[in-house]
MIROTOR-169192 format. One record per residue: y, x, z of N, C-alpha, C, O, CB in turn; residue number from 1; residue in three letters. Coordinates in Angstrom, 3 decimals. Atoms other than C-alpha are relative to their C-alpha. Last residue first. Glycine has a CB too. Example, Ala and Ser with C-alpha at 12.3 -4.5 7.8 and 13.67 -1.06 7.14 Angstrom:
BEGIN
((-1.190, -0.820, -0.060), (-1.060, 13.670, 7.140), (1.090, -0.770, 0.730), (2.198, -0.261, 0.899), (0.462, 0.414, -1.415), 2, 'Ser')
((-1.190, 0.890, 0.000), (-4.500, 12.300, 7.800), (1.200, 0.900, 0.000), (1.181, 1.936, 0.665), (0.027, -0.992, 1.246), 1, 'Ala')
***
This chain:
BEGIN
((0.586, 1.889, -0.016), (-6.222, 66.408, 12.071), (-1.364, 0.013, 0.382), (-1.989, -1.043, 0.474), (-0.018, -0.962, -1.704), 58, 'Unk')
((1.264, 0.784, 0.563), (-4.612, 70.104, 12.877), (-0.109, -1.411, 0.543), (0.300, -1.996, 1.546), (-1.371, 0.754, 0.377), 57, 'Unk')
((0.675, -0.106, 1.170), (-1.145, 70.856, 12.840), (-1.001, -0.647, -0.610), (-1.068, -1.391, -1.587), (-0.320, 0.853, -0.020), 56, 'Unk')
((-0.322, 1.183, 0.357), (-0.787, 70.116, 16.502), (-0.057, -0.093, -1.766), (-0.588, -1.113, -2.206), (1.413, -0.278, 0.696), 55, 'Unk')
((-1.371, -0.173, 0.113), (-3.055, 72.779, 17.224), (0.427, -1.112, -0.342), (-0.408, -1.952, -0.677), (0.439, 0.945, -0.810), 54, 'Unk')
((-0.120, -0.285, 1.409), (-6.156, 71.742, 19.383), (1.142, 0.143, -0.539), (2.025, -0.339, 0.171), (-0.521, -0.816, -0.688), 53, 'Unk')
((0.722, -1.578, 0.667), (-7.261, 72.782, 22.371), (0.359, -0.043, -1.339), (0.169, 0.858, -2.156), (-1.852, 0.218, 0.034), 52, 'Unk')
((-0.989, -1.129, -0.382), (-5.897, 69.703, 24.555), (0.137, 0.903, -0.429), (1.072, 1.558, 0.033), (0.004, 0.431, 0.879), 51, 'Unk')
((-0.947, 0.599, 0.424), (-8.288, 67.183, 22.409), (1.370, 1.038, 0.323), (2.173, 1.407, -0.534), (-0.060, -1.417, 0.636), 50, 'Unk')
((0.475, -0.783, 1.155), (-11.257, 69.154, 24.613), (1.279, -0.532, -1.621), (1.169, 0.252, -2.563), (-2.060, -0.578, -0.217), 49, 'Unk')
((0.248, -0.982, -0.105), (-9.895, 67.943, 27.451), (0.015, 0.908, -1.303), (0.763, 1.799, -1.706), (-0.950, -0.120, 0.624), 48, 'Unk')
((-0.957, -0.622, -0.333), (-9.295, 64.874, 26.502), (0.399, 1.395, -0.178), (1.188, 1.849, -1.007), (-0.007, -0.225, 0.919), 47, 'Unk')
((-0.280, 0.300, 1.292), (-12.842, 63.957, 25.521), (1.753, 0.671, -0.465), (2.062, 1.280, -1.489), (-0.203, -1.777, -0.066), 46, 'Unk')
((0.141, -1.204, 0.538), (-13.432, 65.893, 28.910), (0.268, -0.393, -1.559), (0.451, 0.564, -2.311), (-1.443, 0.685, 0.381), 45, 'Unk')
((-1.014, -1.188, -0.756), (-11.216, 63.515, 31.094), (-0.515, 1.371, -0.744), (0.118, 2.424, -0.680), (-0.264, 0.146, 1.997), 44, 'Unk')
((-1.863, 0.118, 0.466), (-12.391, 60.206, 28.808), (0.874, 1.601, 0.616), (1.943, 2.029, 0.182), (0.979, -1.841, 1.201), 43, 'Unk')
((-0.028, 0.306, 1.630), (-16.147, 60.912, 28.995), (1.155, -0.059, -0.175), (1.521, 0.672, -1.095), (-0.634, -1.237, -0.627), 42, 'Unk')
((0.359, -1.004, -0.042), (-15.440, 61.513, 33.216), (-0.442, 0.243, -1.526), (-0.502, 1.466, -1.650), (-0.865, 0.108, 1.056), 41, 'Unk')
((-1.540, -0.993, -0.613), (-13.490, 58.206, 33.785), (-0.628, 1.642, -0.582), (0.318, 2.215, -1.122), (0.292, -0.026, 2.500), 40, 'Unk')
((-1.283, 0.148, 1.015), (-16.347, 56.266, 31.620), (0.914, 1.189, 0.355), (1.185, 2.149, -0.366), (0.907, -1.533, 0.201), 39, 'Unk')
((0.167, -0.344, 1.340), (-19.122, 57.782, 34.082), (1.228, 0.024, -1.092), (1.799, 1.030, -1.512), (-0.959, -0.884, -0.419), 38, 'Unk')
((-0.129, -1.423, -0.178), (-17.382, 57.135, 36.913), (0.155, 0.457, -1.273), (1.112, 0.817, -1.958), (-1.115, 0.674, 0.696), 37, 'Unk')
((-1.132, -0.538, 0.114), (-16.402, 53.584, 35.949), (0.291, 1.391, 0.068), (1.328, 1.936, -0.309), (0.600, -0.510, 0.724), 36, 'Unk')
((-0.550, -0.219, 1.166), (-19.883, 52.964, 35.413), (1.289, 0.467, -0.859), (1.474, 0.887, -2.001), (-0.178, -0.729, -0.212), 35, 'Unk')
((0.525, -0.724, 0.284), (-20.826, 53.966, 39.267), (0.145, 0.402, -1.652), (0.097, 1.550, -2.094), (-1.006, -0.336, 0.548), 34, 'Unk')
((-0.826, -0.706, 0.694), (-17.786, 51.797, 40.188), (-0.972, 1.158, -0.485), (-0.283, 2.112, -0.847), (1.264, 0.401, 0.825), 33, 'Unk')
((-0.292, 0.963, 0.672), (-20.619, 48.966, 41.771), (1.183, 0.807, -1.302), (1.286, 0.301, -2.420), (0.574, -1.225, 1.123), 32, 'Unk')
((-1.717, 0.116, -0.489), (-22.304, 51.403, 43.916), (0.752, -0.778, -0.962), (0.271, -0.121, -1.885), (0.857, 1.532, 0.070), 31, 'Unk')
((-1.424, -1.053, 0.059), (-25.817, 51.194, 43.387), (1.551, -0.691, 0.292), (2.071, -1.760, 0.612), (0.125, 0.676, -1.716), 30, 'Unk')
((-0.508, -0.561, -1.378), (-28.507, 48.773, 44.718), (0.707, 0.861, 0.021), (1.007, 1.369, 1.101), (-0.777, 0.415, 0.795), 29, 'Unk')
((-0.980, 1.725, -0.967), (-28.771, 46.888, 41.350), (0.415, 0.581, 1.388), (1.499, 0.217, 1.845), (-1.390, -1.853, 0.547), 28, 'Unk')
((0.440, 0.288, -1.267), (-29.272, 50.324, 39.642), (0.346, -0.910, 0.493), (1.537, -1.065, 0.764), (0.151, 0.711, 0.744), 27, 'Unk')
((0.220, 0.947, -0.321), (-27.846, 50.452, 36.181), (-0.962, -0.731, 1.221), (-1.498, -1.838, 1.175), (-0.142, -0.166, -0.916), 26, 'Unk')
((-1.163, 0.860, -0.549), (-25.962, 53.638, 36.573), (-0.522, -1.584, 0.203), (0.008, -2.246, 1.095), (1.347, 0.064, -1.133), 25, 'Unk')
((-1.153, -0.240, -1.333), (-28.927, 55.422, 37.379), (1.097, -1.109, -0.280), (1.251, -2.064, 0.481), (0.883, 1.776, 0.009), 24, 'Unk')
((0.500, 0.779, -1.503), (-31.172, 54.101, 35.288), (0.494, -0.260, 1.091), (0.491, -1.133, 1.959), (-0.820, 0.448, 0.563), 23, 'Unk')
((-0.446, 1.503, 0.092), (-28.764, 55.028, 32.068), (-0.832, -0.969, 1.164), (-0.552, -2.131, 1.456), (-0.368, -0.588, -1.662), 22, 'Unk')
((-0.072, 0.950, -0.878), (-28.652, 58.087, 33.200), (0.102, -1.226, -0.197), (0.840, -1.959, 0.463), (0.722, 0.184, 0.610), 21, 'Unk')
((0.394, -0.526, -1.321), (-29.891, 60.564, 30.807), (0.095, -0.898, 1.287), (-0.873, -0.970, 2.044), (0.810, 1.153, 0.232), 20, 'Unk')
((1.246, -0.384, -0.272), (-29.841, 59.265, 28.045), (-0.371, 0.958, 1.203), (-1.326, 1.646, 1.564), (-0.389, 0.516, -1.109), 19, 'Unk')
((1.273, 1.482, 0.086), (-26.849, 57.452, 28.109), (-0.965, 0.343, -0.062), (-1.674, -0.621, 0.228), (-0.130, -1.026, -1.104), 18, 'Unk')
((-0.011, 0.564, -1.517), (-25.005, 60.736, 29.629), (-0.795, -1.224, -0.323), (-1.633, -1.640, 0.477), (1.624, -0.359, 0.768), 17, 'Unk')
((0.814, -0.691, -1.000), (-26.314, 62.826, 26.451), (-0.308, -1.017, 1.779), (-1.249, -1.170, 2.557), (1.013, 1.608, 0.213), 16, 'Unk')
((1.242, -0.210, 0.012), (-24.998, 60.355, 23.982), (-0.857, 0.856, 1.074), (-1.946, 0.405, 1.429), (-0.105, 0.440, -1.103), 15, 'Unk')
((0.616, 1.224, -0.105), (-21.770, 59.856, 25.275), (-1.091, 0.053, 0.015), (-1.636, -0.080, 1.111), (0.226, -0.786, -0.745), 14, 'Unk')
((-0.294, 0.336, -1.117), (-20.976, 63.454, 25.785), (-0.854, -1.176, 0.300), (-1.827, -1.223, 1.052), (1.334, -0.163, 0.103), 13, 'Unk')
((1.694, -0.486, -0.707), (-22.439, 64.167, 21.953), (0.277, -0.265, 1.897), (-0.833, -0.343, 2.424), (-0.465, 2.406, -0.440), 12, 'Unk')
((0.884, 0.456, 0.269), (-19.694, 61.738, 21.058), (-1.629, 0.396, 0.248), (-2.699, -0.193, 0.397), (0.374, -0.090, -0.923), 11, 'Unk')
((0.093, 1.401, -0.275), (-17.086, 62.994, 22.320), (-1.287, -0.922, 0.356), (-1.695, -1.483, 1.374), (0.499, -0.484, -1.036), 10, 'Unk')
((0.213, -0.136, -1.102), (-17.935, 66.315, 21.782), (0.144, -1.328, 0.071), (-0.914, -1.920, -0.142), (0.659, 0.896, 0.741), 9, 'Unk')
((1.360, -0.489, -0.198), (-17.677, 65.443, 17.982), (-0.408, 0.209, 1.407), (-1.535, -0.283, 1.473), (-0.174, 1.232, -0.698), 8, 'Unk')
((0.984, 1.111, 0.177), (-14.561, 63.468, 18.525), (-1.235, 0.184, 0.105), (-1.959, -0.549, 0.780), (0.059, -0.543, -1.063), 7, 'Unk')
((-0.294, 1.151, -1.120), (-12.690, 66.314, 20.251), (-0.888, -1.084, -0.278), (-1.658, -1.445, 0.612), (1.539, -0.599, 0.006), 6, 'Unk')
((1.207, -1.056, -0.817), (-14.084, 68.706, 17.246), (0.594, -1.142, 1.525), (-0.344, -1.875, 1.838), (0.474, 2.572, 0.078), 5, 'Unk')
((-0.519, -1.282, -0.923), (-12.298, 66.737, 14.575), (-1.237, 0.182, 0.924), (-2.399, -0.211, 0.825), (1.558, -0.314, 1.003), 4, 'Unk')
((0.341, 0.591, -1.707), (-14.449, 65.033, 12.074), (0.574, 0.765, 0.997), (0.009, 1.814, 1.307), (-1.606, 0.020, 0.476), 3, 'Unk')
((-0.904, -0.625, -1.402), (-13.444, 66.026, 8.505), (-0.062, -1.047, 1.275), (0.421, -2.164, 1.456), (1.868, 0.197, -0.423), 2, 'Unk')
((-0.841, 0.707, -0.946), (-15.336, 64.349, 5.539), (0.130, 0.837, 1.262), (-0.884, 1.209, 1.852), (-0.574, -1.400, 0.318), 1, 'Unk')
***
C-alpha cells in the first residue's frame, strides 16, 4: 500500500509535537490560541510538503 510522502510527514509532525508539548499547550495559565498554533503550523508544513509533489503522483 502507497502512502504519499505529505501524509507520512504529516503524521510524524503530529506525533513529535504531542510528545513533546502536550504540557505546554495544556497549561491552564497559557494563552488560550496556543492549540490553534500548533494546528496552524501541522497544516502549513503538511502543505508544504504536498507542494513537492508532481501532479501525476497519488
Amino acid at each position: 500500500m502507497y502512502i504519499p510522502r505529505s501524509i507520512l510527514v504529516l503524521l510524524l509532525i503530529v506525533y513529535l509535537l504531542f510528545l513533546l508539548s502536550a504540557d505546554w499547550i495544556n497549561q491552564a495559565s497559557g494563552a488560550w490560541y496556543r492549540p490553534f498554533m500548533v494546528g496552524f503550523l501541522v497544516v502549513l508544513i503538511a502543505s508544504w510538503s504536498h507542494r513537492e509533489q508532481d501532479s501525476d503522483e497519488f
